[in-house]
C-alpha positions in Angstrom: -134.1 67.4 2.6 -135.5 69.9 0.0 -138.5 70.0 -1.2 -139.8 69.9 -5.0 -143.5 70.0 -5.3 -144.2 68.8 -9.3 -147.9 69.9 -8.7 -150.5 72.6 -9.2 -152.0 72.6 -6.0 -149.5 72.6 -3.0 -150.0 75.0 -0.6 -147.0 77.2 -1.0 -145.3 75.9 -4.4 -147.8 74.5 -6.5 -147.2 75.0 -9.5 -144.2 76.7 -10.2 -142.2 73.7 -11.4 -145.2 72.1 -13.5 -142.6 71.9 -16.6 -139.8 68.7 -16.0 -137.1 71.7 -16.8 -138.4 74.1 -14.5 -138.4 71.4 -11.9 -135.0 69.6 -12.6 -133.1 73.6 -12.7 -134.9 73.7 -8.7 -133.8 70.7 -7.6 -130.3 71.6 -8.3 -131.0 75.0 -7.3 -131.4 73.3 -4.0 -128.4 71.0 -4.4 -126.2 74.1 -4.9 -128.0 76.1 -1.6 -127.1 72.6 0.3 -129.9 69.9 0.3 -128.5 66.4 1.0 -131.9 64.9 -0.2 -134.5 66.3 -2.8 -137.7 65.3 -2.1 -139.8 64.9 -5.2 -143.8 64.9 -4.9 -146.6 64.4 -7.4 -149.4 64.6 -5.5 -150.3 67.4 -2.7 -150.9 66.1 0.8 -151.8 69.5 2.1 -155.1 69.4 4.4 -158.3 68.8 1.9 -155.8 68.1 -0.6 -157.7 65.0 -3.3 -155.7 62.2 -4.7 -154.9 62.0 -8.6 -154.7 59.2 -10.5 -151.6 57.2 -10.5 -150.6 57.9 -13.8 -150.7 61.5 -13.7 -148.6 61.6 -10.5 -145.8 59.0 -12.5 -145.8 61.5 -15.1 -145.2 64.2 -13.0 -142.6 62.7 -10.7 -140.4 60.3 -13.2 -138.7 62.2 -15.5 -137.5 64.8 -12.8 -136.2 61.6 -10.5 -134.6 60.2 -13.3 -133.3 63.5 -14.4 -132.0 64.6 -10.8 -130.8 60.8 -9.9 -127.3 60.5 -10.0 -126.6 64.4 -9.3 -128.3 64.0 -5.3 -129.9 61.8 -3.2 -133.8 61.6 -4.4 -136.7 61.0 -2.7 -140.1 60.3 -4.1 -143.5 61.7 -1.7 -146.0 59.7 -2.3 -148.7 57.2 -0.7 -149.2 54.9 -4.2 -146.9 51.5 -3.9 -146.9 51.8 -8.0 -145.5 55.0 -8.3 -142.9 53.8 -5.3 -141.9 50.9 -6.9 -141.4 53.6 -10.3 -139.7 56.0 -8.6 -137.2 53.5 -7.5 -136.4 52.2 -10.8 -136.0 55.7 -12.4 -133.4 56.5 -9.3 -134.8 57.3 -6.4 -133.4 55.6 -3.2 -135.8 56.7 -0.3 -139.9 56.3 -0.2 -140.9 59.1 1.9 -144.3 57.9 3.1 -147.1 59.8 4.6 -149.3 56.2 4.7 -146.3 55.0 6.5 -147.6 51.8 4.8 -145.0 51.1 1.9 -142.0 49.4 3.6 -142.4 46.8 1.6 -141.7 48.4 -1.6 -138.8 49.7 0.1 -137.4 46.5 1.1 -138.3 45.0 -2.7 -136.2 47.8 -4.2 -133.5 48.4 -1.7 -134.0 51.7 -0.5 -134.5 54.2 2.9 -137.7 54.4 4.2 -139.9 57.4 5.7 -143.0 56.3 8.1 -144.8 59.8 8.4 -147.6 59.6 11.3 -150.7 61.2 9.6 -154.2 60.4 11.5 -156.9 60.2 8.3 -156.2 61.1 4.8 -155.1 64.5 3.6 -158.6 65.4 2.6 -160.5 64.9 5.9 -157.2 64.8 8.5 -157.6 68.6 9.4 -161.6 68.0 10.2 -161.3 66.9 14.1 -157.7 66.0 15.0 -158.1 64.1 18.6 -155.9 61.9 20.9 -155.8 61.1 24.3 -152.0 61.8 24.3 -150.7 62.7 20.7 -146.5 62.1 21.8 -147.4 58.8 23.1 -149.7 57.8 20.6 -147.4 59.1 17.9 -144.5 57.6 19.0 -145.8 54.2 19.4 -147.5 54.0 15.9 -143.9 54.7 14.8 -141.8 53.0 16.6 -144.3 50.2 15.8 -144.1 50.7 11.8 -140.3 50.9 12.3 -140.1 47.7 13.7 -141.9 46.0 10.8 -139.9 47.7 8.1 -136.5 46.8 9.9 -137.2 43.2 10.6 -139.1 43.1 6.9 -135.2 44.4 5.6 -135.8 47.6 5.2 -131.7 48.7 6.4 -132.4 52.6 6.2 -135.7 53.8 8.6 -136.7 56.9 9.3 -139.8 58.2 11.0 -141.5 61.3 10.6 -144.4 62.4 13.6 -145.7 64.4 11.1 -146.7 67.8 11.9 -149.8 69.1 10.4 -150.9 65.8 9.4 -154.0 65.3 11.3 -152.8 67.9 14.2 -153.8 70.8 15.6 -151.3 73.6 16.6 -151.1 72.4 19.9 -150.5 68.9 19.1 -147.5 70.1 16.7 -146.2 72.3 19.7 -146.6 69.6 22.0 -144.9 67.1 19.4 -141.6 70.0 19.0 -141.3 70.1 22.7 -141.2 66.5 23.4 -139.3 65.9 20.6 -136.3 64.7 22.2 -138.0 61.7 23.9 -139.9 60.8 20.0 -135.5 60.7 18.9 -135.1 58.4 22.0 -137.3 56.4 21.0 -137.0 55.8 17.8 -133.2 55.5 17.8 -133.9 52.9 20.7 -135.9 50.8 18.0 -132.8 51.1 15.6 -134.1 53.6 13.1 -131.8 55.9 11.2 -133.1 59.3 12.7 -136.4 61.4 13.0 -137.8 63.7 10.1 -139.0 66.6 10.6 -141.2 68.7 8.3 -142.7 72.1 9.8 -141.6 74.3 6.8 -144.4 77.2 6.2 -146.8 75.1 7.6 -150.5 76.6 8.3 -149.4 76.8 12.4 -146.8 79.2 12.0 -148.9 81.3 10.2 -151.1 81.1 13.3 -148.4 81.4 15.6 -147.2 84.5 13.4 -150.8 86.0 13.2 -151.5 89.8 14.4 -152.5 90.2 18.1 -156.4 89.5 17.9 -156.3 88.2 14.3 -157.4 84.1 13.8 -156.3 84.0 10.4 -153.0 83.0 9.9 -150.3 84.6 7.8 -149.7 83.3 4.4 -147.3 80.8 3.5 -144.9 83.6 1.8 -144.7 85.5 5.5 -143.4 81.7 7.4 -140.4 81.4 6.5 -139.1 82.9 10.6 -141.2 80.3 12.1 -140.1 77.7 9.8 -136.4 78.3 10.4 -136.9 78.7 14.3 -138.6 75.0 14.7 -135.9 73.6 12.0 -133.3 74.6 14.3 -135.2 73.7 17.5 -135.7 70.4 15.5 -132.2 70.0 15.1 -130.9 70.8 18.3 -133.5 68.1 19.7 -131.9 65.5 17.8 -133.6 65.4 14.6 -131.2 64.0 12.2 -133.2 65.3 8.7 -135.3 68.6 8.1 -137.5 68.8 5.3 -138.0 72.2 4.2 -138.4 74.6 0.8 -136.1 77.2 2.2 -132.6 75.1 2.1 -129.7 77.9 2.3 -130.6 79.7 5.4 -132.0 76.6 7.3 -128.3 74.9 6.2 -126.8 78.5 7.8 -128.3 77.2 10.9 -127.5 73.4 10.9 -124.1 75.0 10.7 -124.4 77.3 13.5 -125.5 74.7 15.5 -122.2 72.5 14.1 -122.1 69.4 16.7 -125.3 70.3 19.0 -126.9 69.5 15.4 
C-alpha cells in the first residue's frame, strides 16, 4: 500500500501533492515502483494533528480517487463516514480506518475494510499513551471490531495495530515483536490479513538518533528503519505494508519471496 498524502500538514509529505495533477502523476509513480494499493488521505492523522472540515478533505481526496480508480486499487484514509461513503462512489474499494469505526459504510458500499487500533484522537493520542498490556489489549480491540464488520458483511477485513497511534516506542517495539501472535489472531477471527504502517514514523527517528541525543532524526533520514520493520513485518506474517517508499520496500517483499 502506498501512500498519497493530499494535505499540507503531514509529517513527512505534506504538501507536495496539494494540486489533483501533482497527486494523480504520484500515485502512478507508485503504481509503476509496485504498490498494489494507493492509499489516498485528506486529512493528517499525525500526533497533534486537528481535523478539517468534511468538505475540504472531499475536495482534496475525490478527484484524485476518481482519477486513480480504475488504474489501481484505491484506498481512502479517513475517520468521516461522509467522505467514506464519497470515496466509494468516486472508486475507491477499501476504507482504511484509523476510528476503526466505519464498517458499516463498508458493508453499505461493498468494499475492504481497515480497523486501525489508535487509543484517543490524533490531537491528544501522543499526550500519555498507557496500557496494562498493549499486544493483548490491542489485539482484542481488533479482533473484536473484526468480528462486527464480518458478521455486519463486510467480506474483505483487515486490521491494523497501529503503530504510533497512541504508542510510545516501546509499545510499537513490543507490538513488532509480538507480531506474529496479533497475525494469529486475527487470521483465527477470519480477517483478510494484518496492516502494517511504520513508514518514517517519529520512533525510528528515535531509534536512529545519535548516541546521547533525544531528539529524533527527521523524517527524510528514516527511510533504513522503515524498510527494516517492513520486512520484519512481512516475514511475521503481515500480509500489507503501508509505506511512502514503495520500490525498495517491494525489493524486499521479493527477497523475502514465500517467507513473505
Amino acid at each position: 500500500m502506498g501512500v498519497l498524502n493530499v494535505t499540507p500538514d503531514s509529517f513527512y509529505d505534506g504538501g507536495r501533492y496539494l494540486s489533483v495533477d501533482d497527486a494523480v502523476a504520484h500515485g502512478l509513480d507508485l503504481v509503476a515502483q509496485g504498490a498494489d494499493i494507493v492509499d489516498v488521505g485528506g486529512e493528517s492523522t499525525r500526533p497533534g494533528a486537528e481535523p478539517v472540515p468534511e468538505d475540504v478533505e472531499m475536495a482534496r481526496v475525490l478527484p484524485v480517487v476518481e482519477a486513480l480508480a480504475g488504474r489501481v486499487r484505491v484506498s481512502v484514509d479517513t475517520l468521516k463516514p461522509a467522505v467514506a461513503e464519497a470515496a466509494l462512489l468516486a472508486g475507491a474499494t477499501l476504507v482504511n480506518d484509523v476510528s476503526a469505526s466505519l464498517w458499516p459504510v463498508a458493508a453499505a458500499g461493498r468494499a475492504g475494510w481497515v480497523a486501525v487500533h489508535m487509543q484517543g484522537s490524533p490531537p491528544t493520542m501522543q499526550a500519555a499513551p498507557r496500557y496494562q498490556d498493549v499486544v493483548a489489549e490491542v489485539t482484542d480491540f481488533l479482533v473484536h471490531r473484526a468480528r462486527a464488520a464480518l458478521e455486519a458483511g463486510v467480506e474483505e477485513v483487515w486490521v491494523d495495530p497501529g503503530i504510533g497511534f497512541g504508542k510510545t516506542m516501546e509499545h510499537n517495539l513490543s507490538l513488532l515483536h509480538h507480531l506474529p501472535e496479533v497475525v494469529a489472531a486475527a487470521t483465527g477471527a477470519g480477517c483478510a490479513g494484518v496492516v502494517v504502517g511504520t513508514s518514517r514514523k517519529r520512533f525510528l527517528g528515535l531509534l536512529a538518533a545519535p548516541s546521547g541525543s533525544s531528539e529524533p532524526v527527521g523524517p527524510e533520514d528514516r527511510v533504513e528503519g522503515s524498510l527494516a520493520t517492513a520486512a520484519q513485518a512481512l516475514v511475521a506474517g503481515a500480509g500489507m505494508v503501508r509505506v511512502h517508499d514503495v520500490a525498495v520496500t517491494v525489493q524486499a517483499a521479493r527477497l523475502y519471496g514465500p517467507a513473505a
